[in-house]
C-alpha positions as CSV (number, residue, x, y, z in Angstrom):
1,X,0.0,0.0,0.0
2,X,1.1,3.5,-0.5
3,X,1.7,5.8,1.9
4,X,-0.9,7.5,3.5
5,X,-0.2,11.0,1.7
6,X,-0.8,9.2,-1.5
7,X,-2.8,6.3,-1.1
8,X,-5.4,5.8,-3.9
9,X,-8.2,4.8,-1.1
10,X,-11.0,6.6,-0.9
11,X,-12.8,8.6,2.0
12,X,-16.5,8.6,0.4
13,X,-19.0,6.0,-1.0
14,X,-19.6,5.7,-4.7
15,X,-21.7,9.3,-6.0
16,X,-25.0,8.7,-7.5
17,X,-25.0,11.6,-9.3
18,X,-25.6,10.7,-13.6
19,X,-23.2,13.2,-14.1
20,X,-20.2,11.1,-13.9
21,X,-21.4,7.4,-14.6
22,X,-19.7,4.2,-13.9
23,X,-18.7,1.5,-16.6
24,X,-17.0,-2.0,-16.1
25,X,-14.1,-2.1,-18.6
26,X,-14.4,-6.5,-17.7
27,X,-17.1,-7.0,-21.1
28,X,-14.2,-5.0,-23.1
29,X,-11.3,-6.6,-21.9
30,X,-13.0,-10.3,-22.2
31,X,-14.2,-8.8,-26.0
32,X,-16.2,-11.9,-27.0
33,X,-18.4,-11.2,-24.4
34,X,-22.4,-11.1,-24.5
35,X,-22.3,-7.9,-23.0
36,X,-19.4,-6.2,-24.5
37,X,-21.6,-4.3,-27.0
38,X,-23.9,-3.0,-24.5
39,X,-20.9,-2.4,-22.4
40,X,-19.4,-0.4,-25.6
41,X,-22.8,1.7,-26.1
42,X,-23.0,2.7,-22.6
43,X,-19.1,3.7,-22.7
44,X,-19.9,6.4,-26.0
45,X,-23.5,7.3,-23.9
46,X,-21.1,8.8,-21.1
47,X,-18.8,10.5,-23.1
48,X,-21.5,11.9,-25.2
49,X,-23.7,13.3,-22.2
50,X,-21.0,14.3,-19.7
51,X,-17.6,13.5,-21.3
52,X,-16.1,12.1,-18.1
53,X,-16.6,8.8,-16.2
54,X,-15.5,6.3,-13.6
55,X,-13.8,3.2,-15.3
56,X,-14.4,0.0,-12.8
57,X,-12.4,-3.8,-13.0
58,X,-9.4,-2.2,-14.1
59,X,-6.4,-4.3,-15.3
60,X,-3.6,-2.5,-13.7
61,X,-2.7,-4.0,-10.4
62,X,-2.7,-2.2,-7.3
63,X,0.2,-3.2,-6.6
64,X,1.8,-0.9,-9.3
65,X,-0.3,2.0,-8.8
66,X,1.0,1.7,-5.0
67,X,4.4,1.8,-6.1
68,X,3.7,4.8,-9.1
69,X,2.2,6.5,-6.3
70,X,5.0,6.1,-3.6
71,X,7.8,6.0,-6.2
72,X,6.0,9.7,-7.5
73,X,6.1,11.1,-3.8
74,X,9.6,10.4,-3.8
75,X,10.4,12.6,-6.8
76,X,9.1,15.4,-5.7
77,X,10.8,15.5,-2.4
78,X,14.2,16.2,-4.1
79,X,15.8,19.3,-3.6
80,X,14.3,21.4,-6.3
81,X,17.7,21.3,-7.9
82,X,17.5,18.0,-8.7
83,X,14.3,18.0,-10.0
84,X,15.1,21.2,-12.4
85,X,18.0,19.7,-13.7
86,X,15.4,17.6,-15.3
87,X,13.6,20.7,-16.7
88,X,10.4,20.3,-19.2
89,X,12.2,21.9,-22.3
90,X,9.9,22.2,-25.3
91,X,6.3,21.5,-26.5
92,X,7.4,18.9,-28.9
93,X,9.7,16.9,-27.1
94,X,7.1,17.6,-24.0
95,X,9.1,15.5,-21.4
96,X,10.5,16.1,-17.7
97,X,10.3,18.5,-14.7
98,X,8.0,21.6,-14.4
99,X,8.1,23.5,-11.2
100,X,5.2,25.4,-9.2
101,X,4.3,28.1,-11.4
102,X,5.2,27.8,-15.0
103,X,2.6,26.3,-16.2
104,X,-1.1,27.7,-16.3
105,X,-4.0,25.1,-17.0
106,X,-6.1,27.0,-19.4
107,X,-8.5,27.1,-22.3
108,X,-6.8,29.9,-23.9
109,X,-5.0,29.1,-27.3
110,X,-2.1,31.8,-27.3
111,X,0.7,33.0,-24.4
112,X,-1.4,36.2,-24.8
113,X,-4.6,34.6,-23.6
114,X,-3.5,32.5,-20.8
115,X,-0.8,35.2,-19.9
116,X,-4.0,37.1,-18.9
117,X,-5.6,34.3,-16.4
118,X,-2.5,34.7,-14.7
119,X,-2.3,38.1,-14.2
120,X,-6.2,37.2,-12.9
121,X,-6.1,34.3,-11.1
122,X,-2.1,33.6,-11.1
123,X,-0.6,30.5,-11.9
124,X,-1.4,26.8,-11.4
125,X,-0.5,25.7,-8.1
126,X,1.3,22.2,-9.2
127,X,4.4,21.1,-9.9
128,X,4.5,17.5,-12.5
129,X,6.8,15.4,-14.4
130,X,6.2,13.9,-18.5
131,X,7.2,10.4,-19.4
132,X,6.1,9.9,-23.0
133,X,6.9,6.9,-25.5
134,X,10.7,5.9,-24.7
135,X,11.7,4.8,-27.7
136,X,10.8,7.6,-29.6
137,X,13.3,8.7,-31.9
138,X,14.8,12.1,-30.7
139,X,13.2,13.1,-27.8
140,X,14.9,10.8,-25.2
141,X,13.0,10.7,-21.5
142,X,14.6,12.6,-18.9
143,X,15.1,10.0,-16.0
144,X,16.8,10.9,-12.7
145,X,20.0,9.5,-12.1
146,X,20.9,6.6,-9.6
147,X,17.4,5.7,-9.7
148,X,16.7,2.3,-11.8
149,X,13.7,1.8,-10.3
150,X,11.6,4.8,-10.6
151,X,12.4,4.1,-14.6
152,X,11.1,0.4,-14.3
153,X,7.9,0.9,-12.8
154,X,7.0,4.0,-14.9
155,X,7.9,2.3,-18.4
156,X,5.6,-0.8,-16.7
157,X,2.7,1.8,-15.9
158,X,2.3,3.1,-19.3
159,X,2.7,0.2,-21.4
160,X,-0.3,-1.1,-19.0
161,X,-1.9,2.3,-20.3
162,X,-1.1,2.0,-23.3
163,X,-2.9,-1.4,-23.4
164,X,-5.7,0.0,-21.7
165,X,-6.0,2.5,-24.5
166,X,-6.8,0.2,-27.1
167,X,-8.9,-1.8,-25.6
168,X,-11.0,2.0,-25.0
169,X,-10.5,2.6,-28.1
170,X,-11.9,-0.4,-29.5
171,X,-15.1,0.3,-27.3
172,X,-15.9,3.5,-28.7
173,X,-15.6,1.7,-32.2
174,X,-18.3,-0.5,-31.5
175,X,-20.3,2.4,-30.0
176,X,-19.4,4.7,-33.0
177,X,-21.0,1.1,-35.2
178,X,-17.6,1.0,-36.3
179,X,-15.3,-1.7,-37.2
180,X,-14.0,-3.0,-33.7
181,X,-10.2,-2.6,-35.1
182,X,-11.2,1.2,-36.5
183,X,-8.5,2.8,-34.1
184,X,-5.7,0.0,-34.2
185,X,-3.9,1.7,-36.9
186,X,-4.1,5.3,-35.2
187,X,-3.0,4.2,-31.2
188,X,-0.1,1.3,-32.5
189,X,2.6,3.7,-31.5
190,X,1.2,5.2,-28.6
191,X,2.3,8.9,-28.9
192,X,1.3,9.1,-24.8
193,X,2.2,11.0,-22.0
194,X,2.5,9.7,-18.4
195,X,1.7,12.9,-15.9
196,X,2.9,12.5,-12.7
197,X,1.5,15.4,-10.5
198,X,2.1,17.1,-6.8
199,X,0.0,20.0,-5.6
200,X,1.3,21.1,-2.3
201,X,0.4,21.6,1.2
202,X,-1.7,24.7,0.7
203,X,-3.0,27.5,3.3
204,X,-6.8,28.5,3.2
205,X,-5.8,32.2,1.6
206,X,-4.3,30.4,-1.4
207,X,-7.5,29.7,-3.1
208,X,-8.9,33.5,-2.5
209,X,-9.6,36.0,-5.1
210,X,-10.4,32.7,-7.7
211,X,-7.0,31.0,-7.6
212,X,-7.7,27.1,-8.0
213,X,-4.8,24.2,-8.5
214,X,-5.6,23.9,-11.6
215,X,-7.4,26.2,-13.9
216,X,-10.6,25.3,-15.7
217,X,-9.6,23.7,-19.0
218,X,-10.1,20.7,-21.4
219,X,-7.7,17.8,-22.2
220,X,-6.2,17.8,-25.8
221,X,-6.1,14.4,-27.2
222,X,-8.2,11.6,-27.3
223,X,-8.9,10.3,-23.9
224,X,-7.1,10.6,-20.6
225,X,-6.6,8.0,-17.4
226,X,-6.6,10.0,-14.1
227,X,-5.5,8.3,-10.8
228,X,-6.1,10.1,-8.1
229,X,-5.5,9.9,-4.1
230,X,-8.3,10.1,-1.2
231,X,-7.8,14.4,-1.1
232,X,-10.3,15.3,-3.8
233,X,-10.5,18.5,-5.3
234,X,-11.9,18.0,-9.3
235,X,-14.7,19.4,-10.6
236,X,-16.6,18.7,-13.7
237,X,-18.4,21.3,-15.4
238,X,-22.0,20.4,-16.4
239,X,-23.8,21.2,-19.5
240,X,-25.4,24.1,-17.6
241,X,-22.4,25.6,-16.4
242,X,-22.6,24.7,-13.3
243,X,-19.6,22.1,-11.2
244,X,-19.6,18.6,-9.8
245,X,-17.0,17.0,-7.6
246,X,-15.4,14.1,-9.0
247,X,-15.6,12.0,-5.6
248,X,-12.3,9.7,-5.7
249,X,-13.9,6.5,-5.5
250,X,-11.5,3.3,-4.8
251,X,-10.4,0.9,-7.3
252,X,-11.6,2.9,-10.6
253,X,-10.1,5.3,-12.8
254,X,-11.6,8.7,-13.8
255,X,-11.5,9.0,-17.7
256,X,-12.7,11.5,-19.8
257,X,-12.8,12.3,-23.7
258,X,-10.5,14.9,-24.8
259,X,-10.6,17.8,-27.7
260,X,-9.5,15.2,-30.1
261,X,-11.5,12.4,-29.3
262,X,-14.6,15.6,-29.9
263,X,-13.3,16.7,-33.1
264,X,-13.0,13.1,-34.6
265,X,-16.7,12.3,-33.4
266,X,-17.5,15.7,-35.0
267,X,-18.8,16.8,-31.5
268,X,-20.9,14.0,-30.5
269,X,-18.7,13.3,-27.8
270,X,-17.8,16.2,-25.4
271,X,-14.6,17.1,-24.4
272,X,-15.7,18.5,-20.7
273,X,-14.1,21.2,-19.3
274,X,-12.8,20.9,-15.5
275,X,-10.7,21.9,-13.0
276,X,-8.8,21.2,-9.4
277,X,-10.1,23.7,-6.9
278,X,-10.1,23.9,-3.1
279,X,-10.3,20.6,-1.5
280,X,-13.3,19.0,0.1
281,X,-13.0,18.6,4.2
282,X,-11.2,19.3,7.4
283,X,-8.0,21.3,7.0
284,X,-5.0,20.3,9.2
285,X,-4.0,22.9,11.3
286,X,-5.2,25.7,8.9
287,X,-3.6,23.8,5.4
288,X,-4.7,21.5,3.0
289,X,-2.7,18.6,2.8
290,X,-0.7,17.7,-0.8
291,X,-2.9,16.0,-3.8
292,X,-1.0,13.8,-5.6
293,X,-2.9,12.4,-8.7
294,X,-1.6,10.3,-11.7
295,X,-2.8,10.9,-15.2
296,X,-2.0,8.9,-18.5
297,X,-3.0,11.1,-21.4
298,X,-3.7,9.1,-24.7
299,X,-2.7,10.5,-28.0
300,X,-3.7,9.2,-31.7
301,X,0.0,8.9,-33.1
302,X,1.4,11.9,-33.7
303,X,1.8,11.8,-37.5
304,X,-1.6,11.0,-38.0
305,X,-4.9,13.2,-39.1
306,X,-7.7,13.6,-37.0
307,X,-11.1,14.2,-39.6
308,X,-15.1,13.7,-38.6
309,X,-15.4,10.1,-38.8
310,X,-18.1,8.1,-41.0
311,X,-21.6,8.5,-39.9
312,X,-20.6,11.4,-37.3
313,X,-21.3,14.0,-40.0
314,X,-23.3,13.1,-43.5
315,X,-26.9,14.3,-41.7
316,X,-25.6,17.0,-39.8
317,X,-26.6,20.4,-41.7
318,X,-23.1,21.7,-40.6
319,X,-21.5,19.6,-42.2
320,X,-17.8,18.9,-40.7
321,X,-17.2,21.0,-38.2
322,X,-13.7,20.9,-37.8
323,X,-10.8,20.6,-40.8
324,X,-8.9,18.2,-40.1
325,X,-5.8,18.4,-38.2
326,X,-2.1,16.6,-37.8
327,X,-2.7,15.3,-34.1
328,X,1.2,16.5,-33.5
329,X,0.7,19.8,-34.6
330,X,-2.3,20.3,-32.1
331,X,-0.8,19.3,-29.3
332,X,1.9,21.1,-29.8
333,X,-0.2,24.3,-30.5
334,X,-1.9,23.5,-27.2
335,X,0.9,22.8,-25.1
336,X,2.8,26.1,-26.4
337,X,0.1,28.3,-25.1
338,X,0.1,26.9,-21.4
339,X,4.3,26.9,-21.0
């Protein structure tokens, strides 16, 4: 089990609020089971009424998780020397250490626009570290030293997401009425990034005058895997504009459908905007303690082009409502506006 700062458990009972639904991912892992299309339709039903959802029988043992959590609480307990040496660098290579305050959740699309939250609401109150693909050609990982471990354990956690992404994947196909297979040619590499994330201990004043952890915003690529400990804080914003808390709840994993994922469907499935505010309960001794929280965001490969899909689009008087992009280049255009 992970320490107690970090565990994954959870303080509440399951919420019974529609907003954020629960789905087994067993009928889509066993495939050939009867319920595996229903299972699949109820998946895209979620992501097309509230975008984000609670993902139950996972795959990926505890046991890892435990150590990715204990392993992450670790890393961010070095001297902030250490951890800077290992600096987040550039959009495209999008790998390694950013400290509290460079980077500003947002749904802005420039510098100019999120430079403008921050003179607002100031900056995201987070600190995280990237992991993407290893063997990508280029754009080496930036590991700490002395540390084989921490390596291990992270290259184990993402190729368990990475697995879990296709089989996701394949449900929304069958959803979608698409070929099962549909997104096997577009997640083979997996272009993904592993997110490992610390908000501090945090006084009461820290969250006046607006500020949040993490500002309100939507996920760019095409779904995302979010672990998170017992300490709460997400919110989910409704289709009236209005917020839900996204209760941790043991042994599932939050998911949601990012601006990609939207685009492809031709807006059928919503890419929900949220955000990590002031936490829920009892502070100690006047602070909050530290969130720690684990996200896995899935990518289509990066050299490929994200269009409406069939059927998404032909009775639709709009037509297409995107045109379509290089999924590289927009996650490059997105990540250049929040650094």
């Amino acid at each position: 089990m992970a320490p107690s700062a970090v565990s994954p458990e959870t303080t509440s009972q399951i919420s019974n609020d529609p907003t954020v639904p629960l789905v087994s991912l067993g009928p889509l892992i066993d495939f050939d089971s009867t319920a595996t299309l229903s299972t699949a339709q109820s998946l895209l039903s979620a992501l097309k009424s509230s975008g984000f959802l609670y993902l139950t029988d996972s795959p990926i043992p505890s046991s890892l998780l435990s150590r990715v959590y204990s392993l992450s609480a670790a890393f961010f307990k070095r001297p902030f020397g250490e951890k800077d040496a290992l600096a987040w660098t550039t959009p495209r290579a999008n790998r390694g250490y950013t400290g509290m305050g460079r980077e500003k959740a947002s749904l802005g699309m420039s510098k100019e626009e999120v430079a403008k939250e921050i003179a607002s609401h100031g900056a995201d109150q987070k600190e995280s570290f990237e992991i993407g693909r290893d063997d990508e050609e280029g754009q080496p990982n930036r590991w700490p030293e002395g540390n084989a471990e921490f390596k291990a354990v992270m290259l184990e956690f993402f190729e368990r997401c990475k697995q879990l992404h296709a089989v996701v994947m394949r449900g929304i196909a069958m959803g979608l009425g698409l070929d099962p297979d549909f997104f096997a040619e577009f997640v083979r590499r997996g272009d993904n990034t592993l997110r490992l994330l610390h908000y501090p201990v945090a006084a009461a004043d820290a969250f006046a005058d607006g500020r949040v952890r993490a500002g309100l915003h939507s996920d760019y690529g095409s779904i995302t895997f979010l672990f998170q400990d017992s300490r709460g804080g997400l919110q989910v914003e409704r289709q009236d504009g209005s917020f839900v808390d996204v209760t941790p709840i043991e042994g599932t994993i939050v998911m949601n459908a990012g601006d990609l994922l939207s685009r492809w469907s031709n807006g059928i499935i919503r890419s929900t905007r949220h955000r990590v505010v002031e936490p829920p309960g009892k502070k100690e001794d006047g602070y909050y303690p530290p969130r720690y929280s684990v996200a896995y965001f899935c990518n289509p490969d990066f050299d490929k082009t994200i269009e409406a899909l069939p059927g998404t689009w032909e009775k639709s008087e709009e037509g297409k409502k995107w045109a379509p992009i290089n999924s590289g280049d927009y996650l490059e255009q997105r990540l250049s506006a929040t650094y």
